[in-house]
C-alpha positions in Angstrom: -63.7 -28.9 24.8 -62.3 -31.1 22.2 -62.0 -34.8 24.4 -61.2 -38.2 23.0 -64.2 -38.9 22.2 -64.5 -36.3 19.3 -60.5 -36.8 18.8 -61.7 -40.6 17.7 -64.8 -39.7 15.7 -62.8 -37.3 13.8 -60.4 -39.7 13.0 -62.3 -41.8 11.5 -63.3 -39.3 9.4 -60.2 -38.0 8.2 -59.0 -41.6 7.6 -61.6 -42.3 5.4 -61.5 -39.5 3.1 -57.4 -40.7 3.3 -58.5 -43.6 2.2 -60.8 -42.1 -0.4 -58.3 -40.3 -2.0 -55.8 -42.4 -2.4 -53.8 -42.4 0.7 -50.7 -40.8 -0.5 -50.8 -38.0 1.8 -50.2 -38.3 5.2 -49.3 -34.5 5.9 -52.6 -33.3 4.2 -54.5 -35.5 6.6 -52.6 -34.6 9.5 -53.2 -31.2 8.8 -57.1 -32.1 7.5 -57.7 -33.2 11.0 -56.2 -30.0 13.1 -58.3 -28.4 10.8 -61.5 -30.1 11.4 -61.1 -30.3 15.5 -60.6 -26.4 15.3 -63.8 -25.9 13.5 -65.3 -28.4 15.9 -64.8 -25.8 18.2 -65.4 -23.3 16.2 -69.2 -24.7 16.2 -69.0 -24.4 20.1 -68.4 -20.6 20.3 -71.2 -20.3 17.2 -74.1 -22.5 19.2 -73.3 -20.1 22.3 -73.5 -16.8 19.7 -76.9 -18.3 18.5 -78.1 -17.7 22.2 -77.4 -14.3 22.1 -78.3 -13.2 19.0 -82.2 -15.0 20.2 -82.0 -12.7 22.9 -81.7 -9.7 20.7 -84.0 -10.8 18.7 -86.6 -11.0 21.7 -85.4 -7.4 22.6 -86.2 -6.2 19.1 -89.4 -8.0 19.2 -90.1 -6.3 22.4 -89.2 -3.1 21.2 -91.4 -3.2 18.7 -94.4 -4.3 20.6 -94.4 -2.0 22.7 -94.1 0.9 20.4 -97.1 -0.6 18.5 -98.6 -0.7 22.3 -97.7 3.0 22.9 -99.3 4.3 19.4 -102.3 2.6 20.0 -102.6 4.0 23.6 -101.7 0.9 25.3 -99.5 2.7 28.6 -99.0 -0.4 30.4 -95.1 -1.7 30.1 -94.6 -5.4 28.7 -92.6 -7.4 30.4 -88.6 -7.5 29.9 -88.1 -10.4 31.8 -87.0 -12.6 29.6 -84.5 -10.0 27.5 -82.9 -9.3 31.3 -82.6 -13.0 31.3 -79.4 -12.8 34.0 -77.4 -15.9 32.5 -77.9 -14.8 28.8 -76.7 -10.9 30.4 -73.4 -12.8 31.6 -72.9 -14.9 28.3 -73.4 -11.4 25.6 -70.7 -9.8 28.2 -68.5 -12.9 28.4 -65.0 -11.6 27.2 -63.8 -14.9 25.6 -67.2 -15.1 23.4 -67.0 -11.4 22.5 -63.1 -12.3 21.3 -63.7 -14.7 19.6 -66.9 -13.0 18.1 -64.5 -10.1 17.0 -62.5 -12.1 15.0 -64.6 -13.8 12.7 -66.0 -13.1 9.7 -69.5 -14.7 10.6 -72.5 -13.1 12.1 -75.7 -14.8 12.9 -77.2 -11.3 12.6 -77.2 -12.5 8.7 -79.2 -15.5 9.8 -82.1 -13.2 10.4 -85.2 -15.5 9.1 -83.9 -18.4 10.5 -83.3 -16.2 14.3 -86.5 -14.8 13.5 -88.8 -18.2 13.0 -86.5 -19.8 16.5 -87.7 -17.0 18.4 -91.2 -17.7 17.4 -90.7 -21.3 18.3 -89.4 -20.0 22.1 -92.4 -17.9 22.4 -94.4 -21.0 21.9 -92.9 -23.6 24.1 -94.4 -24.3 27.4 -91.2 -23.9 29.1 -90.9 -20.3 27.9 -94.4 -19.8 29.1 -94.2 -20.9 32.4 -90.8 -18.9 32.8 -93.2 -15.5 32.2 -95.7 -16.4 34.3 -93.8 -17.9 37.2 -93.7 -14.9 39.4 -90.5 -15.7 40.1 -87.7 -13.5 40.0 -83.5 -15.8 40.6 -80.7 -16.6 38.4 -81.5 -20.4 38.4 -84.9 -20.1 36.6 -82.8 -17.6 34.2 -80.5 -20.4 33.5 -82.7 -23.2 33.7 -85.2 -21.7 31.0 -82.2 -21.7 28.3 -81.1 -24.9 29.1 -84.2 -26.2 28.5 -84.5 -23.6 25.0 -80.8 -25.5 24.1 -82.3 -28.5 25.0 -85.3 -28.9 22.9 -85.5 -26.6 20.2 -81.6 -26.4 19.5 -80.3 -29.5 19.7 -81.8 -31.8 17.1 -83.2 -28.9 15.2 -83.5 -29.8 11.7 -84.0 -26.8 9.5 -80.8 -25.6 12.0 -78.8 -28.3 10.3 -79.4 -27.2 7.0 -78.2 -23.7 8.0 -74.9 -25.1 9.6 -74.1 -27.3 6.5 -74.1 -24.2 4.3 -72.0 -22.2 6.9 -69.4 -25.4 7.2 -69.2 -28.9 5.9 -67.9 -30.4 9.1 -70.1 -28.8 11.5 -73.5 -31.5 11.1 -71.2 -34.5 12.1 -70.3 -32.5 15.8 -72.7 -31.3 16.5 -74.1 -33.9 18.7 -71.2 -33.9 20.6 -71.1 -29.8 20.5 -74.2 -29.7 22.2 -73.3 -31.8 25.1 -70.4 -29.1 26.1 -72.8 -26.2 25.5 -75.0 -27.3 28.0 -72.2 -28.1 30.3 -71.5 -24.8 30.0 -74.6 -23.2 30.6 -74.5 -25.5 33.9 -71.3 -23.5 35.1 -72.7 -20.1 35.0 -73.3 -18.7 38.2 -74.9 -16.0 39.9 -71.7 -15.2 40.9 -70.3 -15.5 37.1 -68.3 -12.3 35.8 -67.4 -11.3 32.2 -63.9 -13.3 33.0 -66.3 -16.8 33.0 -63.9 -19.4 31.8 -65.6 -21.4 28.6 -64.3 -24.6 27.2 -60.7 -24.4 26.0 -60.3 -25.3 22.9 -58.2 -28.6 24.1 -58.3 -29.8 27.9 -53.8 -29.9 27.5 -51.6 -30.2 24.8 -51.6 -34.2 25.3 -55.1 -34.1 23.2 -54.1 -32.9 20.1 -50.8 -34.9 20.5 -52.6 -37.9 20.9 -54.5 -37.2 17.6 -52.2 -36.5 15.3 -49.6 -39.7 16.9 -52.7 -41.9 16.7 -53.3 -41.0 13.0 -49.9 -41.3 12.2 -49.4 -44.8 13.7 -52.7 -46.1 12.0 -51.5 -45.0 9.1 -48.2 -46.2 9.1 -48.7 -49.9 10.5 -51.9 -50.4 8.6 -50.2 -53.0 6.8 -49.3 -55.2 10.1 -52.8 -54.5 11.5 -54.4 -55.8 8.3 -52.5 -59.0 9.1 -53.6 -59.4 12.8 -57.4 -58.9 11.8 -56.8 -61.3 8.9 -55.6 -63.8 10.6 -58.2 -63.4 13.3 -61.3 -63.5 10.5 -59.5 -66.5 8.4 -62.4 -67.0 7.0 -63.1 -63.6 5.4 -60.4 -61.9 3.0 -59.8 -58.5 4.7 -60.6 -57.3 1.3 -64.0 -58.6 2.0 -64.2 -56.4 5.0 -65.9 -52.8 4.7 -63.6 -50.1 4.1 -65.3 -48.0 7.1 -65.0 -51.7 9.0 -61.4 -51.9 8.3 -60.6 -48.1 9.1 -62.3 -48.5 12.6 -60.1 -51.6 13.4 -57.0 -50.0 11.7 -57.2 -47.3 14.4 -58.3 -49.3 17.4 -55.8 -51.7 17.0 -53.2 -48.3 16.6 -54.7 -47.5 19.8 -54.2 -50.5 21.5 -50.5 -51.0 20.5 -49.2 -47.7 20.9 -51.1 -46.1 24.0 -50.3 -48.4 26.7 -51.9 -46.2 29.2 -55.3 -46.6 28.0 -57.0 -49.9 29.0 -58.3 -51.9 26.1 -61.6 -52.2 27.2 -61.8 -48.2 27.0 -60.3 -48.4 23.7 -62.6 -51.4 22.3 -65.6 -49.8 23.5 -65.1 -46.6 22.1 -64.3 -48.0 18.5 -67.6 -50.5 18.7 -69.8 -47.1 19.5 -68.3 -45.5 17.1 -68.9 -48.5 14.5 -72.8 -48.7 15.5 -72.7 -45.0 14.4 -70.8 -45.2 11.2 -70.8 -48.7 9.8 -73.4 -51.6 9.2 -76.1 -52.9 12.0 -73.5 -55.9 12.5 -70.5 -54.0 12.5 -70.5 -53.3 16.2 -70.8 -57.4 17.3 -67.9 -58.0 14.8 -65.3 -55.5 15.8 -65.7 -56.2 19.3 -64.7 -59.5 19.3 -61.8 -59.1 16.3 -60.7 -56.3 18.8 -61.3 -58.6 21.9 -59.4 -61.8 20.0 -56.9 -59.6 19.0 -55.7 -58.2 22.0 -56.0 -61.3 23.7 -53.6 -63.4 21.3 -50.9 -60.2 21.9 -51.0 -60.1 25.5 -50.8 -64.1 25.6 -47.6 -63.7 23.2 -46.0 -60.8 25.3 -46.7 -58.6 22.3 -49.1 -56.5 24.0 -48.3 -54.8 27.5 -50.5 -52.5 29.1 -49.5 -50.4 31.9 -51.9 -51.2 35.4 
């Protein structure tokens, strides 16, 4: 689950609270950034328990109605459709959610007021409604009716942020990207999906986290000699003139661009100006792609820079 993308973001992060502290620690960051990709993923499995603890609460909610139904007289059975939700059945069973489940200390169980009032919110939505009235009975409406609960009541849920702040200080800056690889997961269930349904690993291969903690390592070290190649590009500024999130972006492209020769430096470049429109200043996207592009222009021209085809 954790991809380069969320490798660079975190970065970033990491090197500017270096930065912020004084930068005399490289081992603490090193060891600040495993930490935070690991609760990056720790996020993932959460978002994926949130699903299934909304589907007990719409079996408790159910339970209750229709023993309210049954003292008042009220024989007719309401329907369980959406607590036999077939995807959701798969996800509760999945053994490498109920593992990781088991051995943690958190429960969204505890979260009951804040399960309670997203429940009411599914009960609201049209999509929900549709889904009970359809008439329909396969496993891609089942799926297809949680995507779309993910989709528009999880994902850029405020009072939900507030909730994952308290539970973890990392967790509001991935979630964005969490999101994306919860709905890519939903997309893989199948009918044909067993309680052994493979989830996101925690890293695609072990060349991930090496290229996190290399990449820190060189932007750390060489900051220095980058400095000088975006100073003498921007002669006109003092680097000390430069944003510290400005200079921290280009400190870690440029350790990018050197050291990885197997990623192109367009990929690289990109990535560091998204990253800047994100993080920085409305201008700081404009200027670090061309100090990037100028950059790794004069170093290939001098032989300096050599990227592999």
């Amino acid at each position: 689950m954790i991809n380069r993308e969320l490798i660079r973001l975190k970065l970033v992060q990491i090197t500017y609270s270096y930065y912020q502290k004084g930068g005399k620690n490289p081992a603490a960051a090193e060891k600040e950034l495993l930490l935070s990709l690991s609760r990056a993923y720790a996020l993932y499995n959460t978002m994926l328990l949130l699903m299934v603890e909304l589907n007990r609460m719409a079996l408790r909610t159910l339970e209750m109605r229709q023993s309210r139904a049954n003292r008042l007289g009220q024989k007719e059975s309401l329907s369980r459709k959406f607590v036999d939700n077939r995807f959701l059945l798969q996800l509760e069973s999945n053994k490498q959610l109920q593992e990781y489940r088991d051995n943690q200390n958190f429960d969204w169980a505890d979260q009951e007021e804040f399960v309670r009032s997203l429940y009411s919110k599914i009960e609201e939505s049209e999509f929900y409604r549709m889904y009970m009235d359809s008439g329909k009975d396969s496993y891609d409406e089942d799926r297809e009716v949680w995507r779309l609960i993910y989709r528009h009541l999880i994902c850029n849920n405020e009072e939900l942020d507030g909730v994952l702040e308290e539970m973890d200080l990392y967790w509001n800056d991935d979630k964005v990207i969490v999101d994306t690889f919860v709905l890519k997961t939903i997309n893989r269930f199948t009918a044909e999906s067993t309680d052994e349904q493979p989830l996101m690993p925690e890293y695609r291969d072990e060349a991930d986290q090496e290229f996190a903690l290399r990449l820190l390592q060189k932007a750390i070290a060489n900051k220095d000699y980058y400095y000088e190649l975006i100073a003498s590009t921007t002669r006109k500024w003092d680097i000390s003139r430069v944003a510290l999130m400005d200079r921290i972006i280009l400190q870690l492209a440029l350790a990018e661009i050197i050291s990885f020769p197997g990623i192109p430096v367009s990929v690289s470049i990109n990535e560091y100006v998204e990253i800047a429109k994100m993080y920085s200043t409305s201008k700081s996207g404009k200027y670090i792609n061309a100090t990037l592009d100028n950059i790794a222009k004069r170093l290939i021209k001098e032989n300096k820079l050599i990227k592999n085809d």
